[in-house]
KOLKOL-517097 format. One record per residue (C-alpha): residue number from 1; chain; x, y, z. Coordinates in steps of 0.5 Angstrom, whole numbers. Layout:
  resi  chain      x      y      z
   NUM      A      X      Y      Z
...
END
This chain:
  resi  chain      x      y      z
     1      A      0      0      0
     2      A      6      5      1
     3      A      8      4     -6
     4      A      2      6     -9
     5      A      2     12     -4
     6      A      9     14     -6
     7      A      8     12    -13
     8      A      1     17    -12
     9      A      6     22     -9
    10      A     11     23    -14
    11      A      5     23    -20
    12      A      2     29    -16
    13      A      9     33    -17
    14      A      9     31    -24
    15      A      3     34    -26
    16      A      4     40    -21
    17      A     10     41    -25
    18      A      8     41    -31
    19      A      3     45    -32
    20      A     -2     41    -37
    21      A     -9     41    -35
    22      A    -11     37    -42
    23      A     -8     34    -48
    24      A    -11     32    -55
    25      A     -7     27    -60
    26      A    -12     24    -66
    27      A    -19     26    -63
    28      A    -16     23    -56
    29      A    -17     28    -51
    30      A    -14     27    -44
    31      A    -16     31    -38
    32      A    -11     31    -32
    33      A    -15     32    -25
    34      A    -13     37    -20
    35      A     -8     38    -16
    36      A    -12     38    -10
    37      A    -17     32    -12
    38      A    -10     29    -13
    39      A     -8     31     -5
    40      A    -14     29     -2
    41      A    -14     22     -6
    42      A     -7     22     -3
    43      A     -9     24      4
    44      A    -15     19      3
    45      A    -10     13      2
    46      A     -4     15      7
    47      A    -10     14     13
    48      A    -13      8     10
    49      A     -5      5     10
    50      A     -4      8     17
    51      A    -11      5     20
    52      A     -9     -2     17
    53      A     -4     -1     23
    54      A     -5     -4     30
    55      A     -4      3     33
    56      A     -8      6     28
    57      A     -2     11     26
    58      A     -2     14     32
    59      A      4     13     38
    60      A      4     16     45
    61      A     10     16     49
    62      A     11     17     55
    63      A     17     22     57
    64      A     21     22     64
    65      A     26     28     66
    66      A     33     26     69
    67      A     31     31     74
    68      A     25     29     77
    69      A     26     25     83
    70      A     22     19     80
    71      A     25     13     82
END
């Protein structure tokens, strides 16, 4: 799922980069969606990805000073 993610990722670049909204050769005309339907597919799969995880995506820590008299 990673793959497809990065792999999306690298295409939202590309079409951002480009500038090209729609191509047209022999009749055929392609239209790129934009960038922000492209984001929030991206953004859809990335959470889809991270819920599949036991933790949900999510990580809590707990943090203890040196100082702070715990023993």
């Amino acid at each position: 799922m990673t793959e497809a993610i990065d792999d999306l990722r690298e295409a939202i670049v590309q079409n951002a980069t480009d500038g090209i909204a729609s191509v047209s050769v022999d009749g055929l005309t392609v239209t790129a969606k934009n960038v922000r339907e492209q984001i929030e597919a991206e953004t859809h799969l990335a959470s889809q990805a991270a819920s599949v995880k036991p933790h949900f995506g999510m990580r809590f820590t707990r943090l203890v000073s040196p100082g702070g008299g715990n023993s």
